[in-house]
VEXDREN-2710 file (C-alpha; in Angstrom, 1 decimal):
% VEXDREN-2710
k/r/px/py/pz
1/UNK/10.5/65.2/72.3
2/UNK/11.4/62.6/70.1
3/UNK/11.2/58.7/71.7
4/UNK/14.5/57.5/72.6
5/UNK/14.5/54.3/74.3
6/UNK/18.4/53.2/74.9
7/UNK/21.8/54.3/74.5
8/UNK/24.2/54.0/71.8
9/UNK/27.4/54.9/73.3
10/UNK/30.1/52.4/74.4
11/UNK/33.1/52.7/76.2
12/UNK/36.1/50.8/74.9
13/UNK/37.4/47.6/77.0
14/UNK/41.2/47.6/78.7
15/UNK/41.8/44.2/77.1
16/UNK/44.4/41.2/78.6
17/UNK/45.7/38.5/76.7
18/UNK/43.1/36.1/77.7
19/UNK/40.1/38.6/76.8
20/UNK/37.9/38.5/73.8
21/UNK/38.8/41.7/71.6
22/UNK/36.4/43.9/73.3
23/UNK/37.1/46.4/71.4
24/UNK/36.3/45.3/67.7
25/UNK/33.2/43.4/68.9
26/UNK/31.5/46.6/69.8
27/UNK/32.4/48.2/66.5
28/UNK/30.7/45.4/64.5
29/UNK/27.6/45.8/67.1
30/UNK/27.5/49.7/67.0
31/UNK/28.7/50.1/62.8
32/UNK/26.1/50.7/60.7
33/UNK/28.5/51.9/57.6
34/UNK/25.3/54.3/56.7
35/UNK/24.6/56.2/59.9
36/UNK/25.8/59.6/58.4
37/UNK/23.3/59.1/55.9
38/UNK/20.1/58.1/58.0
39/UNK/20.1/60.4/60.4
40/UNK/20.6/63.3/57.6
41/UNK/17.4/62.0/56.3
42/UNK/16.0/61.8/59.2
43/UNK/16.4/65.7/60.0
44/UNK/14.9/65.6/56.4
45/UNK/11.9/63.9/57.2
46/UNK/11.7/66.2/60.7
47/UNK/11.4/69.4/58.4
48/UNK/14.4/70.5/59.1
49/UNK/17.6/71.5/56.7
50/UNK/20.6/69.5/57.4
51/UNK/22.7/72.8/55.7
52/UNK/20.8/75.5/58.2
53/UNK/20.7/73.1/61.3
54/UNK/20.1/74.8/64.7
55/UNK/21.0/72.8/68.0
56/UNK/17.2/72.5/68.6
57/UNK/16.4/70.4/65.6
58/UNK/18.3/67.7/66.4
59/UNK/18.2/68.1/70.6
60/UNK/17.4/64.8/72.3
61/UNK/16.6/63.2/68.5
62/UNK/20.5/62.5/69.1
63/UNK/20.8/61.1/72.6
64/UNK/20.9/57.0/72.8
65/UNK/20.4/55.7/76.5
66/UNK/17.2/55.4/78.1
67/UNK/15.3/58.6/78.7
68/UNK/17.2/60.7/76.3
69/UNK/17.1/63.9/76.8
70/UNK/15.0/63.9/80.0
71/UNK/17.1/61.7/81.3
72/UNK/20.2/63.6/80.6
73/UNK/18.5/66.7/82.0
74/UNK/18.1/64.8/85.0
75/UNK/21.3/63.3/86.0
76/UNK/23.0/67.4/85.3
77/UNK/20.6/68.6/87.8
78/UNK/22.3/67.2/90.4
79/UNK/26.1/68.5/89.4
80/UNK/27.4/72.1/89.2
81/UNK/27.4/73.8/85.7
82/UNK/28.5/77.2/85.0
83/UNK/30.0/78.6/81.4
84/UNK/33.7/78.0/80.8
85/UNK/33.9/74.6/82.3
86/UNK/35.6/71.5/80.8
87/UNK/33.9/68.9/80.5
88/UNK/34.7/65.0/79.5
89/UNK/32.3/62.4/78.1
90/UNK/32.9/59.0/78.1
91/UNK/31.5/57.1/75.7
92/UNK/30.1/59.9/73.8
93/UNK/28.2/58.5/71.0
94/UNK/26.9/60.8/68.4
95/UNK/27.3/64.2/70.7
96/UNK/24.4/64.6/72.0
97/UNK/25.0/65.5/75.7
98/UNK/27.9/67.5/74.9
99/UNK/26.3/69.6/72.6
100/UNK/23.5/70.0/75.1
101/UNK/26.0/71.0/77.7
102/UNK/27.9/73.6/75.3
103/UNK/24.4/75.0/73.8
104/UNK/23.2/75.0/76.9
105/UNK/25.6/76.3/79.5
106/UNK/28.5/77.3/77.3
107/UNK/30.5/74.4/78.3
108/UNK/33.4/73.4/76.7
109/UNK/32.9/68.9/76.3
110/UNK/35.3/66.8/74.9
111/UNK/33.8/63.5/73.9
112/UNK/35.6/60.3/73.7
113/UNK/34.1/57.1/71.7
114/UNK/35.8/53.9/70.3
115/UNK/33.3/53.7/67.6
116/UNK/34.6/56.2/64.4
117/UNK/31.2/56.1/62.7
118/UNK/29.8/57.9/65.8
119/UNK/32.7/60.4/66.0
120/UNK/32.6/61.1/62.6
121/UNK/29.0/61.7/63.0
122/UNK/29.2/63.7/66.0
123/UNK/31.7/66.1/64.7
124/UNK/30.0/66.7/61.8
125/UNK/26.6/67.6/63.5
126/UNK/28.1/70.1/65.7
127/UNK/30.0/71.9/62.8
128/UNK/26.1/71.9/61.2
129/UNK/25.0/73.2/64.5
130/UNK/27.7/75.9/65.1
131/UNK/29.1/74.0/68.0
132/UNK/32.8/72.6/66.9
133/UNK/34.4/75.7/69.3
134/UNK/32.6/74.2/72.2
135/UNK/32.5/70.5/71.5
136/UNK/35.9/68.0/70.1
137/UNK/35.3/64.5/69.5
138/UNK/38.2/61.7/69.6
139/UNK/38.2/58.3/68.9
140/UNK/39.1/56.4/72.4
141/UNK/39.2/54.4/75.2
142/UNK/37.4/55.3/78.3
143/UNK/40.1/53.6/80.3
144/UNK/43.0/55.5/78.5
145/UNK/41.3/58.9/78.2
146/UNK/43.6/61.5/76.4
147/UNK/43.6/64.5/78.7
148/UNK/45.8/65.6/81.4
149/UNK/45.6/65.4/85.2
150/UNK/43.1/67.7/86.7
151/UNK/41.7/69.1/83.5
152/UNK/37.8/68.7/83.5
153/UNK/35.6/69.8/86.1
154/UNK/33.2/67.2/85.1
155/UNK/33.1/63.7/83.7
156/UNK/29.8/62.0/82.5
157/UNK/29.2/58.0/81.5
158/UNK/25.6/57.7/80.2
159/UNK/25.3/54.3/79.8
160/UNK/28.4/52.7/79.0
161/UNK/29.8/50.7/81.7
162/UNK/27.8/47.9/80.4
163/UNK/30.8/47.8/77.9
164/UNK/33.7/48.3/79.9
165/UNK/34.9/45.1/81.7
166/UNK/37.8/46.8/84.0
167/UNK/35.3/49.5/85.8
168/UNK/37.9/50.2/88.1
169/UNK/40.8/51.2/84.9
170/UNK/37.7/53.9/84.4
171/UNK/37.7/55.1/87.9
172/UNK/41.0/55.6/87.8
173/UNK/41.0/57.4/84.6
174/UNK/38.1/59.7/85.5
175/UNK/38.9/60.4/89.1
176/UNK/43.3/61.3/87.1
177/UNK/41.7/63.5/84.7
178/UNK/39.4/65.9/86.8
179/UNK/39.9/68.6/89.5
180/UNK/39.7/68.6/93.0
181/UNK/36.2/69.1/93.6
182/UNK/34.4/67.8/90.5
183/UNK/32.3/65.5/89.9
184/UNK/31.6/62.2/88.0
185/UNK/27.7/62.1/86.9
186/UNK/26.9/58.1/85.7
187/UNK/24.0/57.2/84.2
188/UNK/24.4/53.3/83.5
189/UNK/22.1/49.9/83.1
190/UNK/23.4/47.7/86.1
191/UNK/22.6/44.4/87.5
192/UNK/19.4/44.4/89.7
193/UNK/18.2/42.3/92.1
194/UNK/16.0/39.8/90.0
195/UNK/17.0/36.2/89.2
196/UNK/18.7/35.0/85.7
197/UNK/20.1/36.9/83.0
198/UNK/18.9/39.2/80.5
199/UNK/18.1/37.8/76.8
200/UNK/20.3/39.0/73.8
201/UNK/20.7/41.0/71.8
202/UNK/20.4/44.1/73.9
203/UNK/21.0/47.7/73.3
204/UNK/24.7/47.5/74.3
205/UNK/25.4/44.1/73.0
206/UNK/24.7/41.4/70.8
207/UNK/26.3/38.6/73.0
208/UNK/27.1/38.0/77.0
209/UNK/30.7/38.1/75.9
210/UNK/30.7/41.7/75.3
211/UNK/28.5/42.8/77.9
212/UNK/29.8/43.6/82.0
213/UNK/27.0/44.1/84.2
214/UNK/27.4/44.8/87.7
215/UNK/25.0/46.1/91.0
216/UNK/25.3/49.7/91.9
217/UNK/27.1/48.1/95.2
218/UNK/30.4/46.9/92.9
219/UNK/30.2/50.7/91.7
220/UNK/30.5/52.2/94.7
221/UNK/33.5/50.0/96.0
222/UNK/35.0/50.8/92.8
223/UNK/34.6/54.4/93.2
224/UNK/35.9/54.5/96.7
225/UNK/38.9/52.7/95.6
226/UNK/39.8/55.3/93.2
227/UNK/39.7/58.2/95.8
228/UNK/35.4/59.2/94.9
229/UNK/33.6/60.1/97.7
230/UNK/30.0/59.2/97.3
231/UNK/27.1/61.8/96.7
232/UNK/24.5/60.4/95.8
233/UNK/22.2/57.6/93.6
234/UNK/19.2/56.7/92.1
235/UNK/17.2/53.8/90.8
236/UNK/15.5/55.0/87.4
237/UNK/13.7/51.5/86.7
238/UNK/10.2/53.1/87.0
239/UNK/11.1/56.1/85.2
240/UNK/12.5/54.0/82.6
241/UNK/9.6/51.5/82.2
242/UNK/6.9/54.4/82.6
243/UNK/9.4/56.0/79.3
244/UNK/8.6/53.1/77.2
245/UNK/5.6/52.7/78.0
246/UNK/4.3/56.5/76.7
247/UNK/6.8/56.0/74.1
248/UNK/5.5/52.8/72.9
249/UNK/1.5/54.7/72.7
250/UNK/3.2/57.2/70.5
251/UNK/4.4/54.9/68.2
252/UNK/1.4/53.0/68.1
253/UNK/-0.3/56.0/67.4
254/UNK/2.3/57.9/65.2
255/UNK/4.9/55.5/63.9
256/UNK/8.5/55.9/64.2
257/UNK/9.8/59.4/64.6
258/UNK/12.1/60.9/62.0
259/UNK/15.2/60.9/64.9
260/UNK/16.0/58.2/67.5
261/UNK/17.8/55.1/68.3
262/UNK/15.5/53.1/65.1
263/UNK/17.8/55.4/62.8
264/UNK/21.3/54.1/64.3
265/UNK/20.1/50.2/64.8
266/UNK/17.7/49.5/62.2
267/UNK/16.1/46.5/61.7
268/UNK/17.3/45.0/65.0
269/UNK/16.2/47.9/67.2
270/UNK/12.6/46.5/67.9
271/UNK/14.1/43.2/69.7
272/UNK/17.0/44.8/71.5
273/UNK/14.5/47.2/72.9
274/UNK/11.6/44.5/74.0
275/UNK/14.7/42.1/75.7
276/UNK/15.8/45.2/77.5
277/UNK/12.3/46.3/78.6
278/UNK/11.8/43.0/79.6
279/UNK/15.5/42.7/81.8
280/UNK/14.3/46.1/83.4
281/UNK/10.9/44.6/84.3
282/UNK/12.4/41.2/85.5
283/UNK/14.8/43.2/87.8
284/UNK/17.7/42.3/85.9
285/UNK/19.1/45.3/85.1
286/UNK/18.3/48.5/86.4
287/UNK/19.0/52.0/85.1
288/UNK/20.8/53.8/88.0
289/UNK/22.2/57.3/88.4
290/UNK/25.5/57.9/91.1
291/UNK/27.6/60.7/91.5
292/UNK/30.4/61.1/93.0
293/UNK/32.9/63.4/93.7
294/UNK/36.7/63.9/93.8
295/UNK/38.2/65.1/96.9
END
C-alpha cells in the first residue's frame, strides 16, 4: 500500500461577520494549481496507464488522512454497508473513500468539498476508473450540504473537523440529511490531553487561524445536541504513530512513492508531517474514530 500519512480534505467553515474567511484560507492552503497533473504522473511513474485506469491502481494512493486506506477500512468496519446505499462524504477530497465504498460495496457516495482543484480531480478519476454512476462530486460546505432530509444512510468525515469552526452547524446538517437509523462514521485529528499547542504548518492548516481543534468530549456533546446517540469511539494515536513510523523505514529505504499526500503538498509536505507526528506524540492532537447514530 502506498504511505499516506495525513489527510487532505477540508470541510468548509459557516462564517460570521467577525470570522476570518475560513473558507478562502483553506483554498490557498489546499490549491496546488497543478494537482491534476502530478498525480497523473504519478500513476505514470506507478506503471499504470492513466487512459486504462482500474480502481486498484490508484486505491489508497488517493486517500489523504492518516492511515489511508487502512484507516478508512477501519472506521467502515464498524457501520453497516450493503449495495444500493447512499452515501455522503464530507469533506471528500480527491474521492478516495467514495470510490472505495462504490468499488467496493456498490454504494452510491456523493462527495462534498470546498476546494474545486480536488473536485475536479476526483471526478475525473472516477470517470478514468469507470466509477461516475456510483460516485458525484460537488463543490460545498459541510455545514450547508446539498441533499435532502433523510436521504443517505451514511455520512463519513475523515478528517476534516479540524477545519470546520461551527461543529455543531455539521451535526445538524449530517444528523438533517440521513435516515432514521444511519450512521455518522468520523475519523478526525482532535485535541488530546497533552499541554501546549501544536506547531504550524500542519496537514490541515498553515496557521492557528484556520485550524478548530477540539477533545472527543466537545464531540460527543455536540452530537447529542443534534439528536446522535453514541455508539462508539476510538483513540488511533498508537496506530497512527506505529503508521509513520513503518512508513518513514519505507521511505528511507525506497524514496517517495509514485501516489500519496507528497504529490498534493509538495515541497511543504515533509514539515507539515514532522509538526503533526510530533503534536500526536506530545498528546496534542489525537486521531480518534466515533460513531454515532441517528435515532
Amino acid at each position: 500500500m502506498p504511505p499516506v500519512f495525513f489527510m487532505a480534505a477540508a470541510g468548509a467553515a459557516k462564517r460570521g461577520t467577525d470570522m476570518p474567511d475560513v473558507d478562502a484560507a483553506l483554498n490557498t492552503h489546499y490549491t496546488t494549481g497543478h494537482l491534476r497533473e502530478a498525480f497523473l504522473a504519478g500513476i505514470r511513474a506507478s506503471g499504470a496507464d492513466p487512459d486504462a485506469l482500474r480502481h486498484e491502481d490508484i486505491e489508497n494512493g488517493d486517500e489523504f488522512h492518516t492511515g489511508g486506506g487502512r484507516a478508512t477500512d477501519d472506521l467502515l468496519a464498524q457501520v453497516p454497508l450493503a449495495r444500493g446505499m447512499r452515501v455522503v462524504d464530507i469533506g471528500c477530497g480527491v474521492g478516495g473513500p467514495a470510490r472505495k465504498l462504490a468499488f467496493h460495496h456498490g454504494c452510491h457516495v456523493t462527495g462534498i468539498d470546498p476546494t474545486e482543484e480536488f473536485i475536479d480531480l476526483a471526478r475525473e478519476l472516477s470517470s478514468r476508473t469507470g466509477l461516475s454512476d456510483l460516485t458525484e462530486f460537488v463543490v460545498g460546505s459541510g455545514t450547508d450540504l446539498p441533499l435532502a432530509d433523510g436521504s443517505q444512510d451514511l455520512a463519513l468525515l475523515l478528517h476534516v473537523g479540524m477545519n470546520i469552526p461551527d461543529k455543531p452547524a455539521l451535526m445538524a446538517e449530517a444528523f438533517r440529511v440521513l435516515k432514521p437509523g444511519g450512521h455518522f462514521a468520523i475519523f478526525d485529528v482532535m485535541r488530546g490531553g497533552g499541554s501546549g499547542s501544536p506547531g504550524y504548518p500542519l496537514p490541515w492548516s498553515s496557521v492557528p487561524e484556520t485550524s478548530f481543534l477540539e477533545p472527543l468530549t466537545a464531540y460527543r456533546d455536540m452530537a447529542e445536541a443534534a439528536g446522535f446517540t453514541l455508539h462508539a469511539s476510538r483513540d488511533r494515536s498508537d496506530f497512527a504513530l506505529d503508521f509513520t513510523a513503518r512508513m518513514k523505514a519505507q521511505l528511507a529505504e525506497s524514496g517517495p512513492p509514485p501516489l500519496g499526500p507528497h504529490v498534493m503538498m509538495g515541497a511543504g509536505a515533509p514539515v507539515r508531517m514532522a509538526n503533526f507526528n510530533a503534536a500526536i506524540a506530545a498528546g496534542q492532537t489525537a486521531p480518534t474514530e466515533l460513531i454515532l447514530r441517528k435515532p
